[in-house]
C-alpha positions in Angstrom: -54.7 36.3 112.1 -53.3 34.0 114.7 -50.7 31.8 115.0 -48.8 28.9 117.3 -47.2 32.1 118.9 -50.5 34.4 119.9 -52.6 31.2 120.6 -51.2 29.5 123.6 -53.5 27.1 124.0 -57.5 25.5 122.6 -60.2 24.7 124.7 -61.5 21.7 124.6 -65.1 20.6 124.5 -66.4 20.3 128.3 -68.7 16.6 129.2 -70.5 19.0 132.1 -71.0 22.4 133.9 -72.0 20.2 137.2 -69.1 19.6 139.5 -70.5 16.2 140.0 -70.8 15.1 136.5 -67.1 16.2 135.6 -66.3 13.8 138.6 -68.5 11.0 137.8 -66.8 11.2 133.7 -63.3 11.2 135.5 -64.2 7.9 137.0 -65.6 6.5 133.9 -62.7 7.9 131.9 -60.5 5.9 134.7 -62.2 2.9 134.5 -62.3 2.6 130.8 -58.4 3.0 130.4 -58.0 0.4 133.7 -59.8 -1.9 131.6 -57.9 -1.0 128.3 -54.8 -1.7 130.1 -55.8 -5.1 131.7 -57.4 -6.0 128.7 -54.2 -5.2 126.4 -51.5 -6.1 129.2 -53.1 -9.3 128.9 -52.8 -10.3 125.5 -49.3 -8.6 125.2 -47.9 -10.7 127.9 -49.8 -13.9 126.7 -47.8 -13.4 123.1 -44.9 -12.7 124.4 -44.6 -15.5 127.0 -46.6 -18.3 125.4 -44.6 -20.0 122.6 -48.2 -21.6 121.2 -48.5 -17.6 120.0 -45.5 -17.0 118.5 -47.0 -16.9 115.2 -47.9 -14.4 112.5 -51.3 -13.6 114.0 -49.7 -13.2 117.7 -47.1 -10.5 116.4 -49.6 -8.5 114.7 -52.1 -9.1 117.3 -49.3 -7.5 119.5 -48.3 -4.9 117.4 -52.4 -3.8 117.2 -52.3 -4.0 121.2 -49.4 -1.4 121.2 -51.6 1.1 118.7 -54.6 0.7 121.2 -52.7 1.2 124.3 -51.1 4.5 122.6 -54.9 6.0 121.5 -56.1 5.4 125.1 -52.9 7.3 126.2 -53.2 10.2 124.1 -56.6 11.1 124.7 -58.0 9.8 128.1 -55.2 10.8 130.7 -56.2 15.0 129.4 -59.8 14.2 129.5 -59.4 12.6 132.9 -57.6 15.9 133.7 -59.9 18.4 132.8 -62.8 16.4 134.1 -61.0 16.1 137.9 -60.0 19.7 137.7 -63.2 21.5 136.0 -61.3 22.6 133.1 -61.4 22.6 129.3 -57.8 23.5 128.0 -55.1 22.2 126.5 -51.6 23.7 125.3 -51.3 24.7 121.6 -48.1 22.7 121.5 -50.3 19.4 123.3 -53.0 19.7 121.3 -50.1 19.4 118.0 -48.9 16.6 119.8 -52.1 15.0 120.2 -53.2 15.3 116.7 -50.3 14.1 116.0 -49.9 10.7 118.0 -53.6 10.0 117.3 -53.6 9.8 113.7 -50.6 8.1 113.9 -51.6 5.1 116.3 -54.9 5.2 114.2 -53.3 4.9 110.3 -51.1 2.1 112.2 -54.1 0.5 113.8 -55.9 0.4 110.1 -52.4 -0.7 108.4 -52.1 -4.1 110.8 -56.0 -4.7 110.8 -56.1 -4.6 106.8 -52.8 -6.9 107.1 -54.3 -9.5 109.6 -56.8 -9.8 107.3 -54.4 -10.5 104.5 -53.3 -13.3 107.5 -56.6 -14.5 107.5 -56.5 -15.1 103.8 -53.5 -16.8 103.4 -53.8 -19.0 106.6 -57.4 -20.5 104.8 -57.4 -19.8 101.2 -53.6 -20.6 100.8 -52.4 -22.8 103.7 -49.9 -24.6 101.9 -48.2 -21.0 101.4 -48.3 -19.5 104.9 -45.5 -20.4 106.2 -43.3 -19.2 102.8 -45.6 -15.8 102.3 -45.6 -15.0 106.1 -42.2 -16.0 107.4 -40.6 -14.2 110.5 -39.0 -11.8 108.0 -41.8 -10.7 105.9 -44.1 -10.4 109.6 -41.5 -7.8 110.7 -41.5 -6.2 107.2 -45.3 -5.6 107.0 -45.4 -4.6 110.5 -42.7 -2.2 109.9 -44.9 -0.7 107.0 -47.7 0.0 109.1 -46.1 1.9 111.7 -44.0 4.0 109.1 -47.5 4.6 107.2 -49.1 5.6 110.2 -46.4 7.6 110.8 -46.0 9.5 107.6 -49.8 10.3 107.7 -49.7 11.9 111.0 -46.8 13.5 109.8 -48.3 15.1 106.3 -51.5 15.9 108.5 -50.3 17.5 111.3 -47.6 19.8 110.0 -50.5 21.3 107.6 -53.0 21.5 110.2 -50.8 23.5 112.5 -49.3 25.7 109.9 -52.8 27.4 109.0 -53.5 30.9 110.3 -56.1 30.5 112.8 -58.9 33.5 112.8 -62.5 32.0 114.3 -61.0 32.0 118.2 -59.9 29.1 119.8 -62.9 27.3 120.8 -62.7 23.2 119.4 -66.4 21.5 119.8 -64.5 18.1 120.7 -63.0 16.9 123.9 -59.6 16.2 122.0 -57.6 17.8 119.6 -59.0 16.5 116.3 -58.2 17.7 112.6 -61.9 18.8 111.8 -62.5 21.1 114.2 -59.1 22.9 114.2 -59.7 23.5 110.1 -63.3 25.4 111.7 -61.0 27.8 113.0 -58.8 28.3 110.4 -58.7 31.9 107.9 -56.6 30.3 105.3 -58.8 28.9 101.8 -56.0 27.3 100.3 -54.2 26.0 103.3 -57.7 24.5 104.2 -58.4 23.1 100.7 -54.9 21.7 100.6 -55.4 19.8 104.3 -59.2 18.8 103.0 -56.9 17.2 100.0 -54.9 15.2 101.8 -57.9 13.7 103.9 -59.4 12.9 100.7 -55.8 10.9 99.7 -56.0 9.0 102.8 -59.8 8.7 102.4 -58.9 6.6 99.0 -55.9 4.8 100.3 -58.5 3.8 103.5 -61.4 2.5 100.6 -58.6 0.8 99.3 -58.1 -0.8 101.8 -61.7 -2.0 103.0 -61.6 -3.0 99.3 -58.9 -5.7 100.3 -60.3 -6.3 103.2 -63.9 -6.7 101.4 -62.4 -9.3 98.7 -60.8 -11.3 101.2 -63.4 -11.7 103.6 -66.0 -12.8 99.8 -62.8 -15.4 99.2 -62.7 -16.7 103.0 -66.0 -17.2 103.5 -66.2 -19.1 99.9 -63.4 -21.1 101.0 -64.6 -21.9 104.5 -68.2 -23.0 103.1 -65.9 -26.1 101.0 -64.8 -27.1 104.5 -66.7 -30.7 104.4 -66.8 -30.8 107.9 -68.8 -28.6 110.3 -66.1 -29.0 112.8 -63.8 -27.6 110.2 -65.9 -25.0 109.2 -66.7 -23.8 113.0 -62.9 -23.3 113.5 -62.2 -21.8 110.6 -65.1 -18.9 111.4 -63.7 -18.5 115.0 -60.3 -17.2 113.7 -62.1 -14.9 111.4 -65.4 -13.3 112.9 -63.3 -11.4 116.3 -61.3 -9.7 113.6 -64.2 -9.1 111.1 -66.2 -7.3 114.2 -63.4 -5.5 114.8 -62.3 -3.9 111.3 -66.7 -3.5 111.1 -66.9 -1.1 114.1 -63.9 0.6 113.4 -65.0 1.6 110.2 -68.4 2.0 110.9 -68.3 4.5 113.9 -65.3 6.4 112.4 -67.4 6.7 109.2 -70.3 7.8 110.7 -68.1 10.2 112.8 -67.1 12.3 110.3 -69.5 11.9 107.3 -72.9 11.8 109.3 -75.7 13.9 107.7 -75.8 17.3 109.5 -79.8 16.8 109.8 -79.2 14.0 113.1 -75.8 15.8 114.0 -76.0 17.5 117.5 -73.1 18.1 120.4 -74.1 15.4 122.6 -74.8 13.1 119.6 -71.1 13.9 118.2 -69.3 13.5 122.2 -71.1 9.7 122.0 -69.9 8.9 118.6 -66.5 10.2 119.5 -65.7 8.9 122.8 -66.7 5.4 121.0 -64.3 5.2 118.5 -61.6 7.0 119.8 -61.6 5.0 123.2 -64.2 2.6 123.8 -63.4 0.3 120.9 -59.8 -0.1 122.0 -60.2 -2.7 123.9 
């Protein structure tokens, strides 16, 4: 069996054996993070130096700017690496690390998009409330909740992930360090069934979530449609659809990441699906 100490490092999933292609994804990987940063840079200094967004939305909408920032940084600065270099690995300690900061900028990303929903609600189904149910204080609170859930997920995850015995080499079919394809290589049945356990807790507290975020979209949209006016109606749609698309894609492509039928699954299939949701859809 091997461990942390007799496995020094993984290797990661390669985008091409020709020189040029490597180069050609380490400009692409370059300017989709350029982009990511603009794109987020923008909105974070917009919030924090216009005093028209100072409001419930703008925090969160800063706080989900920070969580995309910090998945664009965990995985795309190694890919650009290995891509500019021609190779394909990645410490045992840095692919830990990346597990770790991933899931934990992804549970955060989830927690703020399910409370800006809960934003969304108030602000149109309960206006005369929004001020008293999202005051500065409570903002701070739920934003603090997000981060700390995202935090002890990553947490739980990644400290049984990396305590399995790992027996099946060293070999991960993804170019990133992702939970999945380090339990391939693990020896250990109940270590496995106990990490496939936890996934299945955060599965249900995710549903639970796109529940919420379900039921408030059926009592916005029922609220909106009593708008008399079509002006009012238009405005009120505008605040909501950029987040609805949003929280959509997110689940969608993550969903389909990891629970696609193994009929249409295939490498190059798995690398698309991949790089979109874990750095094309944040930003």
């Amino acid at each position: 069996m091997s461990n942390s100490s007799s496995m020094p490092q993984f290797l990661l999933l390669a985008f091409a054996d020709r020189r040029e292609l490597q180069l050609l994804h380490f400009w692409l990987f370059l300017a989709i993070s350029l982009a990511a940063l603009l794109a987020n840079g923008l909105i974070l200094s917009a919030v924090a130096c216009d005093h028209h967004l100072h409001t419930p939305m703008g925090f969160f909408l800063l706080n989900l700017s920070l969580t995309d920032l910090g998945c664009i940084c965990t995985t795309v600065p190694k890919a650009m690496h290995n891509s500019l270099w021609g190779t394909t690995t990645i410490s045992y300690h840095g692919c830990a690390a990346q597990v770790f900061l991933l899931v934990f900028f992804l549970g955060a990303e989830f927690s703020l998009l399910t409370i800006m929903c809960y934003d969304r609600y108030v602000a149109i189904c309960k206006p005369l409330h929004y001020g008293t149910l999202l005051g500065s204080r409570a903002c701070v609170h739920m934003a603090a909740a997000a981060w700390a859930t995202g935090f002890l997920i990553a947490l739980l995850h990644t400290a049984n992930t990396f305590s399995l015995p790992l027996c099946q080499g060293n070999a991960l079919g993804q170019f990133f360090c992702e939970i999945p394809h380090i339990l391939k290589l693990s020896c250990s049945h109940s270590g496995y069934r106990r990490e496939i356990g936890l996934i299945g807790v955060s599965a249900c507290l995710m549903f639970g979530c796109f529940i919420f975020i379900v039921f408030s979209y059926v009592q916005i949209f029922r609220a909106v449609l009593r708008i008399p006016s079509q002006q009012g109606r238009h405005k009120a749609f505008s605040t909501c659809l950029p987040h609805l698309a949003v929280v959509s894609l997110f689940i969608s492509t993550a969903t389909f990441a990891h629970l696609k039928p193994l009929s249409i699954s295939s490498p190059s299939l798995d690398l698309v699906v991949a790089v979109l949701y874990s750095v094309c859809l944040q930003h």
